[in-house]
C-alpha positions in Angstrom: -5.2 9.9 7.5 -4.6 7.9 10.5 -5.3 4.3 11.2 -6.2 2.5 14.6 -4.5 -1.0 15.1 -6.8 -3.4 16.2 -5.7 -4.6 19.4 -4.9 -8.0 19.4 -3.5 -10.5 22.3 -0.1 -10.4 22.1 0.0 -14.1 22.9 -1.3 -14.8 18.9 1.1 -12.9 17.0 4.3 -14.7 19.3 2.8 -18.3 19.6 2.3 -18.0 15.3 6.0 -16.5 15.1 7.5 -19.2 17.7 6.1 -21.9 14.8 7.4 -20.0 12.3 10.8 -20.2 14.6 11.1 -23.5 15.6 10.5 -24.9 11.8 10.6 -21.9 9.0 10.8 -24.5 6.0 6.7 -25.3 6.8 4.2 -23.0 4.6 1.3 -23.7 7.3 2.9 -21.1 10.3 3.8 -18.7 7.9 0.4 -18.7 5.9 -1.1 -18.3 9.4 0.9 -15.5 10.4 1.0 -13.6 7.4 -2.9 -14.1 8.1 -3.3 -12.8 11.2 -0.9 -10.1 10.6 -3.0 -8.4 7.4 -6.2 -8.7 9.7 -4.8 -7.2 12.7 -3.1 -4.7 10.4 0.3 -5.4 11.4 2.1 -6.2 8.7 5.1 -3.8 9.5 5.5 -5.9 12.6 5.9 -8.9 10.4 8.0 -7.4 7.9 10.1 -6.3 10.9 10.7 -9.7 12.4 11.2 -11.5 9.1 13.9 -8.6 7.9 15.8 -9.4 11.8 15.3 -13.1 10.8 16.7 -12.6 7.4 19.8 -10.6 8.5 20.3 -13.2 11.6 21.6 -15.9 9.0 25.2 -16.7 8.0 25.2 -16.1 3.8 26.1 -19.8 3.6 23.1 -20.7 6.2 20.0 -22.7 5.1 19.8 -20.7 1.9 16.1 -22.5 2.3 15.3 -20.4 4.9 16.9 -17.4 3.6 14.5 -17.6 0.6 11.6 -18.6 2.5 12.1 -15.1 4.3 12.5 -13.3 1.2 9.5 -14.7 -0.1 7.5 -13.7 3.0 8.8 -10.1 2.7 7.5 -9.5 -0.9 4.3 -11.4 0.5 4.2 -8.7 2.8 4.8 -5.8 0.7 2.4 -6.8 -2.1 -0.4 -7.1 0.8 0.5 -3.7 2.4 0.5 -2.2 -1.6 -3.3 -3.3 -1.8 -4.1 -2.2 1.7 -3.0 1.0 0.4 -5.9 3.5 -0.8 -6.5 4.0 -4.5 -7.0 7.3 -5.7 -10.4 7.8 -7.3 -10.7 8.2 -11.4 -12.1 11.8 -12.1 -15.4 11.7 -13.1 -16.0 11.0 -17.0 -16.8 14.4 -18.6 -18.7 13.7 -21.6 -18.1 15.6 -25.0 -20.7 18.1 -24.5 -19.7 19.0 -21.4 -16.0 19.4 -22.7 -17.5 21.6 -25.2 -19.4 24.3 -23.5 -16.0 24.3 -21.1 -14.0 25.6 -24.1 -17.0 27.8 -24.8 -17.0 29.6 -22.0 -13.2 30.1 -22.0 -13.2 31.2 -24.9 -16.3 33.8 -24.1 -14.5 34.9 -21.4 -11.3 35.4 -22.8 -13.1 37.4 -25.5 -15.1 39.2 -22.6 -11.0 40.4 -21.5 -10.2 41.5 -24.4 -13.2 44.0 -25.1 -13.0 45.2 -21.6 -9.1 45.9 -22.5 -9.8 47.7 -25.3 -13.0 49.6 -23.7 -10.4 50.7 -21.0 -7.6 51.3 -23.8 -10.1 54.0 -25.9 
């Protein structure tokens, strides 16, 4: 299963991570980002950039900002779970149907053994 990325102006995606840049502590650039980022089916791009942002801080830097990140990144990673597809349930086999399944097993595997026995003799 393959899937096309929409092609999107680069310009979006970097002018909504510059805001995020120049001031991380707002929700509003983030939001925005993670936005355009699930409908131009790019989240690993984001989750990318907010890993190297992440790993860019000093332990003892802006722990603010460190969580903000973190926070982002399990954003991202619950929205790239419900992208995912969902496997279908099986169809609902109802008891009668269940029934003449094990009756016809159990046919055939009587049908065997005659035919084992008529070969046996």
């Amino acid at each position: 299963m393959t899937t096309e990325r929409k092609s999107s102006p680069p310009s979006v995606g970097e002018a909504l991570w510059a805001q995020i840049v120049s001031d991380p502590r707002a929700d509003g650039p983030h939001d925005a980002y993670l936005r355009h980022c699930t409908e131009q089916d790019c989240l690993d791009e984001a989750a990318r950039r907010y890993r190297e942002a992440r790993d860019a801080l000093d332990d003892d830097e802006e722990p603010v900002i460190r969580d903000q990140y973190e926070r982002r990144l399990a954003a991202i990673a619950v929205l790239a779970m419900a992208k995912l597809d969902v496997a279908p349930e099986p169809p609902h086999v109802g008891p009668w149907l269940r029934a003449l399944q094990v009756l016809v097993a159990v046919l055939a595997g009587l049908s065997f053994l005659v035919l084992a026995r008529a070969l046996m003799s």
